[in-house]
N, C-alpha and C positions, 0 to 999 in steps of 0.2 A: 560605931554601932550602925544598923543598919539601918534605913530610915522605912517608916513604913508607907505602903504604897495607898498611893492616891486612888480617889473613886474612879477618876478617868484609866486608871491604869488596870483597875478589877476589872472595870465593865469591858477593857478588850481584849482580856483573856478571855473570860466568860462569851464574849462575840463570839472569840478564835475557836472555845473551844464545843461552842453549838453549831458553828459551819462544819464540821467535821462529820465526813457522811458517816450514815450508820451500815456497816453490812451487816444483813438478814444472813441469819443462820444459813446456811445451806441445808436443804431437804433429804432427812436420809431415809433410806427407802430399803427394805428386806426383800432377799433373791431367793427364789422358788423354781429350784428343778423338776420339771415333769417327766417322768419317761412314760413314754403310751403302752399302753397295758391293750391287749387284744379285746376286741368291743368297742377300745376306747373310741368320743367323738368328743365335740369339744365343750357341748353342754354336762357330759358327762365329769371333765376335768373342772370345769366351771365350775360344779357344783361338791367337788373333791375337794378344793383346796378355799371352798367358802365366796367363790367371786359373784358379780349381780348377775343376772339373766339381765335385766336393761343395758349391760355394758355387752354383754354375749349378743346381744341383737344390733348391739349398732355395730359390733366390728364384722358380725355375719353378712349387712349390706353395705361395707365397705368394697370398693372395687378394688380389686386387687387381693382382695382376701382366701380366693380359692383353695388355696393351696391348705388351708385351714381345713377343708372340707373332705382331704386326702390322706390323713393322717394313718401311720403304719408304725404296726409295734418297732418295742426300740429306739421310735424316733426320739428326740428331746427337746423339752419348751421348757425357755427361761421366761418368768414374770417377775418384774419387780412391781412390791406393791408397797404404798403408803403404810407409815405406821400406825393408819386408820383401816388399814384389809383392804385398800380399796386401789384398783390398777391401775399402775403408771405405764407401763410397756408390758409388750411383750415378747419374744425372739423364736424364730423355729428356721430351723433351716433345713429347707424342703428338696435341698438336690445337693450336688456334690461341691457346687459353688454358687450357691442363689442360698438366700435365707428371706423371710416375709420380715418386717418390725413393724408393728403397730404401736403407735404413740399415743398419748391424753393428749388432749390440746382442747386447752378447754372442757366444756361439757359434750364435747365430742371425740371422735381418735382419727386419724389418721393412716394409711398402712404404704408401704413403700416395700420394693425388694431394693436386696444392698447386698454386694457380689462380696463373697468370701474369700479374702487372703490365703493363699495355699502356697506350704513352702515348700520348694521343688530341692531335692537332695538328690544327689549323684554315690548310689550304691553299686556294693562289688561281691558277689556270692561266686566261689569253686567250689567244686566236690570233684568227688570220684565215685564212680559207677561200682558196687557191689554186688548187689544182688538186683536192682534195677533203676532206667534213669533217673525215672517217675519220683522213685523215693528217696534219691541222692538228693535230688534238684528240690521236693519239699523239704527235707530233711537241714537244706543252705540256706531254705527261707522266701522260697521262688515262690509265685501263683502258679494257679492255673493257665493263667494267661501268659502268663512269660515264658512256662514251659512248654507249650505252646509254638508260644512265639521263636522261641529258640530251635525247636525241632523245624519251623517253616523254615527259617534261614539255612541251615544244614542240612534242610530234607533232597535239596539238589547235588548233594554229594554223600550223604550218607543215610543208609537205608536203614529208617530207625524201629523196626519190625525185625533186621535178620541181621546188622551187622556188627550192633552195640555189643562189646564185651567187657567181663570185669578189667579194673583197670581202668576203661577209659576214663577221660578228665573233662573237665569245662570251667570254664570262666566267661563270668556276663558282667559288663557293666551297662549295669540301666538307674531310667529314674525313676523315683518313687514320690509320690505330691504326702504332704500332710499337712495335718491342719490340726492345733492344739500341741502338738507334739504326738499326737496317733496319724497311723500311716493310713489315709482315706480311699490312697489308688495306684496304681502302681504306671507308670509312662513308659515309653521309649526303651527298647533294650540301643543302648548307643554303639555299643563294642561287642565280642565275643569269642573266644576261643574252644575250640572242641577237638580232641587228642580222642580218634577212633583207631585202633589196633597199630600204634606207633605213628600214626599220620596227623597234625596239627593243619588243624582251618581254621582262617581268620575269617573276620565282617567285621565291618566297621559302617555303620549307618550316616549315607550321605544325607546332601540338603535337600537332594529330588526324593526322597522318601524312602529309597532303594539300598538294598543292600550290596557295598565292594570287599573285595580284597583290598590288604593294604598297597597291593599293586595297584590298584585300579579296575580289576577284571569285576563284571558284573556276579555276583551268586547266583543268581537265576540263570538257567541253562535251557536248553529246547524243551530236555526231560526232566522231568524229576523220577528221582530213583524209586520212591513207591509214594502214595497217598499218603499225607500228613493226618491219618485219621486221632480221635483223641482215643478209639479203643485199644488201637496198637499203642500208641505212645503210653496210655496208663499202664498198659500189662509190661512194660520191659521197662 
C-alpha cells in the first residue's frame, strides 16, 4: 500500500506548484479594413468606424504622420482595435514600398515608416500581331509601359508606324514586382524577340542599362527609324 505523504512533502508541491509562472492571455484584437471613399480624410474615417477624436489628435501631431494627411481613393487602412473599440495600431501604405504604422504605447502612439516587401517574379508574354500591336501586346498582358518600352528597343530597327504586319510575332521576358500576391508594378523588360516581315531581333538587357544583341552589338544606332511616339504605337 501506498504510504501517504508527509506535511513536508505537500508543502513542496504546493511551493513547486506556486513558483510556476502565470502567462497572461494574450490580447486579441479585431481587424478593420478601410478603403478611402472620395472626400474621405481621416476625421472622417475616424468617426466611420466609431474611433476617439483624442486618439485622431495625437497621431495628427505625430511626426512622421503626413502621409495621413494625403489620403487618395482606393487607398487602404488596416486598424486593429481592442475588444474595447479602442486603437491599437494602425497600417496604410502610402507609396509603392513605404507604408506609415502607428502604434499605442501607452497613453500615447507612436508612428514609424517600414519598407514593404515586394516580390520580384520573372514573366514571359508572346503574341502575334493581328489587327494591331497595341492590342496583341495588351491582349498577352503587357502595360502601357512595357509596350512602350518594347517599341524603344526595336524602334532602331523597326519602324513601328509603317512596317508592322499581320503575322509578326514577339516575345518579352520582364519583371513584374508584387505585393500580396497582386501585381503593384511592372520592372525591367530583361530579354525580347520581335519577328517583323520574316526578320527576328533580339535584346537582351545588359548591366550598364543598355540594350544588346545576343552578339554584343549595341541596339541603339545613330538613327532611329521613326519617333517612338505613343500615338503611332497605340493606333497599329
Amino acid at each position: 500500500l501506498r504510504e501517504p505523504a508527509n506535511d513536508n512533502t505537500l508543502n513542496d508541491e504546493l511551493t513547486a506548484e506556486a513558483a510556476q509562472p502565470v502567462t497572461p492571455p494574450k490580447p486579441r484584437y479585431i481587424t478593420k479594413q478601410v478603403k478611402v471613399r472620395r472626400g474621405d480624410n481621416m476625421g472622417v474615417i475616424f468617426q466611420r468606424i466609431g474611433l476617439s477624436t483624442t486618439d485622431l489628435h495625437l497621431i495628427d501631431q505625430l511626426e512622421g504622420s503626413d502621409p495621413l494627411r494625403m489620403l487618395q481613393p482606393g487607398q487602404e487602412l488596416t486598424f486593429k482595435l481592442t475588444e474595447n473599440g479602442e486603437l491599437h495600431s494602425l497600417y496604410y501604405p502610402h507609396s509603392l514600398e513605404q507604408a506609415l504604422k502607428v502604434s499605442r504605447k501607452e497613453e500615447a502612439f507612436v508612428a514609424r515608416n517600414v519598407k514593404i516587401a515586394l516580390d520580384t517574379r520573372e514573366q514571359v508574354s508572346k503574341g502575334e500581331i493581328r489587327s494591331s500591336f497595341w492590342g496583341a501586346a495588351v491582349d498577352v498582358g503587357m502595360t502601357e509601359d512595357q509596350i512602350m518600352d518594347l517599341a524603344a528597343i526595336f524602334g532602331w530597327d523597326i519602324d513601328f508606324a509603317q512596317d508592322l504586319q499581320p503575322g509578326d510575332s514577339f516575345r518579352v521576358v520582364y519583371e513584374d514586382k508584387f505585393r500580396d500576391d497582386e501585381r503593384v508594378a511592372s520592372g525591367d523588360i530583361l530579354a525580347a524577340e520581335f519577328v517583323n516581315q520574316g526578320t527576328a531581333y533580339r535584346a537582351v538587357l545588359n548591366e550598364d542599362g543598355n540594350y544588346y544583341t545576343p552578339e554584343g552589338k549595341a541596339m541603339r544606332k545613330s538613327f532611329l527609324r521613326a519617333p517612338v511616339n505613343f500615338k503611332y504605337i497605340s493606333s497599329n
